[in-house]
TIRO-2110 file (N, C-alpha, C; in Angstrom, 1 decimal):
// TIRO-2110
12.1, 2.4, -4.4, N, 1, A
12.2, 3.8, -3.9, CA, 1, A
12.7, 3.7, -2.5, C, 1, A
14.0, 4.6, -2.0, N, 2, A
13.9, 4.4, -0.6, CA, 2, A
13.9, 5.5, -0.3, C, 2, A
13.2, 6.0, 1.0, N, 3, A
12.8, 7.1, 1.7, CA, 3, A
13.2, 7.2, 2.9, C, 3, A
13.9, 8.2, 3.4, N, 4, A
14.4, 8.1, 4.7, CA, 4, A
12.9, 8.7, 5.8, C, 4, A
13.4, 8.1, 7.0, N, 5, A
12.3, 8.2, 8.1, CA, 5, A
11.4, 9.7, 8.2, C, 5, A
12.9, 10.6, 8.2, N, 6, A
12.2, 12.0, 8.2, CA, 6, A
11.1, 12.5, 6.9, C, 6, A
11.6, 11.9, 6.0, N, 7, A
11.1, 12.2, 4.6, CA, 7, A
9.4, 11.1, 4.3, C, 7, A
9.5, 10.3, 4.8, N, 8, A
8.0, 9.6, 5.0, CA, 8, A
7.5, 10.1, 6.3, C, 8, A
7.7, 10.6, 7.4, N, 9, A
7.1, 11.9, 8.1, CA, 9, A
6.3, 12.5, 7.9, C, 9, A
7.1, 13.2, 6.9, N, 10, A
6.7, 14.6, 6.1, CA, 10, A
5.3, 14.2, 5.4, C, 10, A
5.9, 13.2, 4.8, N, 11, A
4.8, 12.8, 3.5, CA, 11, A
3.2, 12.5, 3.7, C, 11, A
3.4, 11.2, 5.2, N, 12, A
2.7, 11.3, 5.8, CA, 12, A
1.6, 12.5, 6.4, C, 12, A
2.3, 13.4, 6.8, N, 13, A
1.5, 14.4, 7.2, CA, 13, A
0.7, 15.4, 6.7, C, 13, A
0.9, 15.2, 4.8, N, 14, A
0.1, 16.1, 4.5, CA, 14, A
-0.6, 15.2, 3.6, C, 14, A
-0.9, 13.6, 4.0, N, 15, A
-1.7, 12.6, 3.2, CA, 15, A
-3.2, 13.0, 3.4, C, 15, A
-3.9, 12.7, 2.8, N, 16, A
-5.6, 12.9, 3.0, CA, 16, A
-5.8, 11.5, 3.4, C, 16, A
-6.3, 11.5, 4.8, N, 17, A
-7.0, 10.5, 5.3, CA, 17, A
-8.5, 10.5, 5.5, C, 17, A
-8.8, 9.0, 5.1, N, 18, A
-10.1, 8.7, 4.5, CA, 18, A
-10.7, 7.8, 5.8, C, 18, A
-12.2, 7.6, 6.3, N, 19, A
-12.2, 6.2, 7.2, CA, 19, A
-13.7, 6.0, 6.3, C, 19, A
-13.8, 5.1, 6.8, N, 20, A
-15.2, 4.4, 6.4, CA, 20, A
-16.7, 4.8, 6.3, C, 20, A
-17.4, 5.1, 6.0, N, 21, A
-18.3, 5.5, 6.2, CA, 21, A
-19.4, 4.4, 7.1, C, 21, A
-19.2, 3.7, 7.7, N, 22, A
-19.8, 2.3, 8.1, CA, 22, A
-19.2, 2.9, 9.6, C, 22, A
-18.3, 3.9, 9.8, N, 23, A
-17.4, 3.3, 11.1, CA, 23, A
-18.3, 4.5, 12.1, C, 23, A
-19.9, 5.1, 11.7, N, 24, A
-20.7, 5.5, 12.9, CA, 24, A
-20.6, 7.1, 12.8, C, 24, A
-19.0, 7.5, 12.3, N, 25, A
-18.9, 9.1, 13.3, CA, 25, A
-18.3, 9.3, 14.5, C, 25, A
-19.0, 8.4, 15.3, N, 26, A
-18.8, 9.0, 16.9, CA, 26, A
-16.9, 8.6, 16.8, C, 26, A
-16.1, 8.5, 16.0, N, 27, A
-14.8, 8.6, 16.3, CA, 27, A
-14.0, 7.3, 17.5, C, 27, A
-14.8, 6.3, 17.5, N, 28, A
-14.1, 5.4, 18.2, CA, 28, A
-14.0, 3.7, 17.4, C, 28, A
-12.9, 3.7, 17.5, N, 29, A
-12.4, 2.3, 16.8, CA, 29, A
-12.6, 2.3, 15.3, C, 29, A
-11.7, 3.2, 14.9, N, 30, A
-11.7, 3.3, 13.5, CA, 30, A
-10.6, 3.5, 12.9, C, 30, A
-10.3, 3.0, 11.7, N, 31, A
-8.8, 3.3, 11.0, CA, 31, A
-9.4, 4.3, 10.1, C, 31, A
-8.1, 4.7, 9.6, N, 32, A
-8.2, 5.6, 7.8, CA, 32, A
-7.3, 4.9, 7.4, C, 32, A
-7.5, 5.3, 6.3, N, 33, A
-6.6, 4.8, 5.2, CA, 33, A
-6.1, 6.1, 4.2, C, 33, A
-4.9, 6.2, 3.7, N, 34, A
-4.7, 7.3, 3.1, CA, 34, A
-4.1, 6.7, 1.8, C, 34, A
-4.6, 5.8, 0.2, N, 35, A
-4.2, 5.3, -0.5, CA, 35, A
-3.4, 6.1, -1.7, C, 35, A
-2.5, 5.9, -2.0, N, 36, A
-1.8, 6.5, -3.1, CA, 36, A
-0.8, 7.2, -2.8, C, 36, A
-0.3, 6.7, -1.6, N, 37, A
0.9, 7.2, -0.9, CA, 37, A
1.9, 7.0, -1.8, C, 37, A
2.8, 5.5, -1.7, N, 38, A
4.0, 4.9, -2.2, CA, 38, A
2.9, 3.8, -3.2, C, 38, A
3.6, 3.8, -4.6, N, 39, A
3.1, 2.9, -5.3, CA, 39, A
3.3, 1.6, -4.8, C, 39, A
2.0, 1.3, -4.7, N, 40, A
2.1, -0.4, -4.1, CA, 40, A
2.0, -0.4, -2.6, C, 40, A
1.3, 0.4, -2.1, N, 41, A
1.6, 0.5, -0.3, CA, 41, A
0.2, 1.1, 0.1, C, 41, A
-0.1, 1.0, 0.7, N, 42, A
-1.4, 1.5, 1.4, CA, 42, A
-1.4, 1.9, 3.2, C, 42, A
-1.4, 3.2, 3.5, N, 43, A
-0.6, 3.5, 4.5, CA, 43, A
-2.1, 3.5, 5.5, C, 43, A
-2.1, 2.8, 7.3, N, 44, A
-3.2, 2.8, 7.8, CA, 44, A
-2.9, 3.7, 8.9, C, 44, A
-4.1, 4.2, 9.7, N, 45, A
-3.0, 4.7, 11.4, CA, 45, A
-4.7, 4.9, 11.9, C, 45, A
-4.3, 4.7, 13.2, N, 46, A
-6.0, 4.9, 14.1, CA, 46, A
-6.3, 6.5, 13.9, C, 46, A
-7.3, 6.7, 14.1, N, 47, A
-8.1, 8.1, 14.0, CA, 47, A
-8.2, 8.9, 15.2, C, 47, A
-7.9, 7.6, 16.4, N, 48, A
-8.1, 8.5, 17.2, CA, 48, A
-6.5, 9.3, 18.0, C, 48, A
-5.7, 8.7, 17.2, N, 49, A
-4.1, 9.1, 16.9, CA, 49, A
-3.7, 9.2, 16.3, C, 49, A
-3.9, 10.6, 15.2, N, 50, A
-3.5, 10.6, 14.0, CA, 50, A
-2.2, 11.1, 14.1, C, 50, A
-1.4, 11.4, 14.8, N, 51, A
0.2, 11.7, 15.2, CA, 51, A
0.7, 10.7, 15.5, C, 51, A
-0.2, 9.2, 15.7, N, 52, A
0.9, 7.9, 16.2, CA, 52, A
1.4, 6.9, 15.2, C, 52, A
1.6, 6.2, 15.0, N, 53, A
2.3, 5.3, 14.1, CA, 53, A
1.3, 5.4, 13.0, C, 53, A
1.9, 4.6, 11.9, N, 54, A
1.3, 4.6, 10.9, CA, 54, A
1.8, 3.3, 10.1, C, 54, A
0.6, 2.3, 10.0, N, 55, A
1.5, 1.4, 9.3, CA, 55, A
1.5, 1.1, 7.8, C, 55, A
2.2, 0.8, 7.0, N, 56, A
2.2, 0.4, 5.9, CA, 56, A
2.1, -0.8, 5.5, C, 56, A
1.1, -1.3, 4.5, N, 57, A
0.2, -2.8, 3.8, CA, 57, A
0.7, -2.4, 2.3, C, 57, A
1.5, -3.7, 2.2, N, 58, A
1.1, -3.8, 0.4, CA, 58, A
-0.4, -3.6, -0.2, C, 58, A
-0.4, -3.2, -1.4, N, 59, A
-1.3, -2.8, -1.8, CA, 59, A
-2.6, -4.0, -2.1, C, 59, A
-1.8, -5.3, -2.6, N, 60, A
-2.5, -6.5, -3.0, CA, 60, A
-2.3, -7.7, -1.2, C, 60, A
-2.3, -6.8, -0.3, N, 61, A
-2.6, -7.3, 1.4, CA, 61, A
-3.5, -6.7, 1.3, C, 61, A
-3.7, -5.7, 1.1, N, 62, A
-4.5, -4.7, 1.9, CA, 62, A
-6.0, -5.0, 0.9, C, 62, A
-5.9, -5.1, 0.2, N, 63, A
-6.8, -5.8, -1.2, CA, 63, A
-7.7, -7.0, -0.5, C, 63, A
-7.1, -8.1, -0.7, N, 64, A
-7.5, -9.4, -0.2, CA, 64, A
-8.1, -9.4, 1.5, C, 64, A
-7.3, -8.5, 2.7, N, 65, A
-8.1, -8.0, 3.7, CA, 65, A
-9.7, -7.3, 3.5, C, 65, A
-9.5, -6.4, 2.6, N, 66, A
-10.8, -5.3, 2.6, CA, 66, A
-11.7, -6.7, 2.1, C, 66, A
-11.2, -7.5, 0.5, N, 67, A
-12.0, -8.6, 0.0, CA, 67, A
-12.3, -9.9, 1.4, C, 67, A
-11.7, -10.1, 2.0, N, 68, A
-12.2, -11.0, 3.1, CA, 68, A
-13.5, -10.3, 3.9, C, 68, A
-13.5, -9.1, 4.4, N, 69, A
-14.0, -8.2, 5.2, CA, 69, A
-15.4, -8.1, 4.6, C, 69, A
-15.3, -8.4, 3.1, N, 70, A
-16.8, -7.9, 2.3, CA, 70, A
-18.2, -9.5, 1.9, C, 70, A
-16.7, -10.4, 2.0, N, 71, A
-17.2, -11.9, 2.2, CA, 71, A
-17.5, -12.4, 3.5, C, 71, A
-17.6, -11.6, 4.4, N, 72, A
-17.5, -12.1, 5.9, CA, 72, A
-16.9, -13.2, 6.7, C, 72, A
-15.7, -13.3, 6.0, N, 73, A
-14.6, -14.1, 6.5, CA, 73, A
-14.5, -14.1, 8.3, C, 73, A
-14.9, -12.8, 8.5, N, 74, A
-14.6, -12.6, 10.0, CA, 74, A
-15.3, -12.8, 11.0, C, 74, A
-15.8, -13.0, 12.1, N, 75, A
-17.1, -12.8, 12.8, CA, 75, A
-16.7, -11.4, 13.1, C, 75, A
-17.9, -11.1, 13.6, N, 76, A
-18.3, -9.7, 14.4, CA, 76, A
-17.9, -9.4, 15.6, C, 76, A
END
């Protein structure tokens, strides 16, 4: 599927964005996620700029991240 810039814009802007329920409330340092955008793509963008970039993760990236995340792959 190709989609021109103006046209994922658009699309973007009337996505339902979702954030975590872990991420407090108080609105700082948090993503959303808005899934079921483009098949296969998982679109992310900060919360506290929801007019700023927005990036897009394959769907099986964005998978194996959240799965690293739940195995504590990371430190804190």
């Amino acid at each position: 599927m190709r989609v021109s810039g103006v046209d994922l814009f658009r699309e973007l802007a009337v996505l339902i964005w979702r954030k975590s329920s872990y991420s407090g409330g108080d609105g700082r340092e948090c993503i959303e996620v808005a899934p079921g955008f483009l098949p296969g793509t998982v679109p992310v963008r900060d919360s506290k700029d929801p007019h700023g970039p927005t990036l897009l993760f394959p769907s099986a990236a964005w998978g194996s991240f959240i799965a690293a995340i739940r195995s504590g792959d990371f430190p804190e």
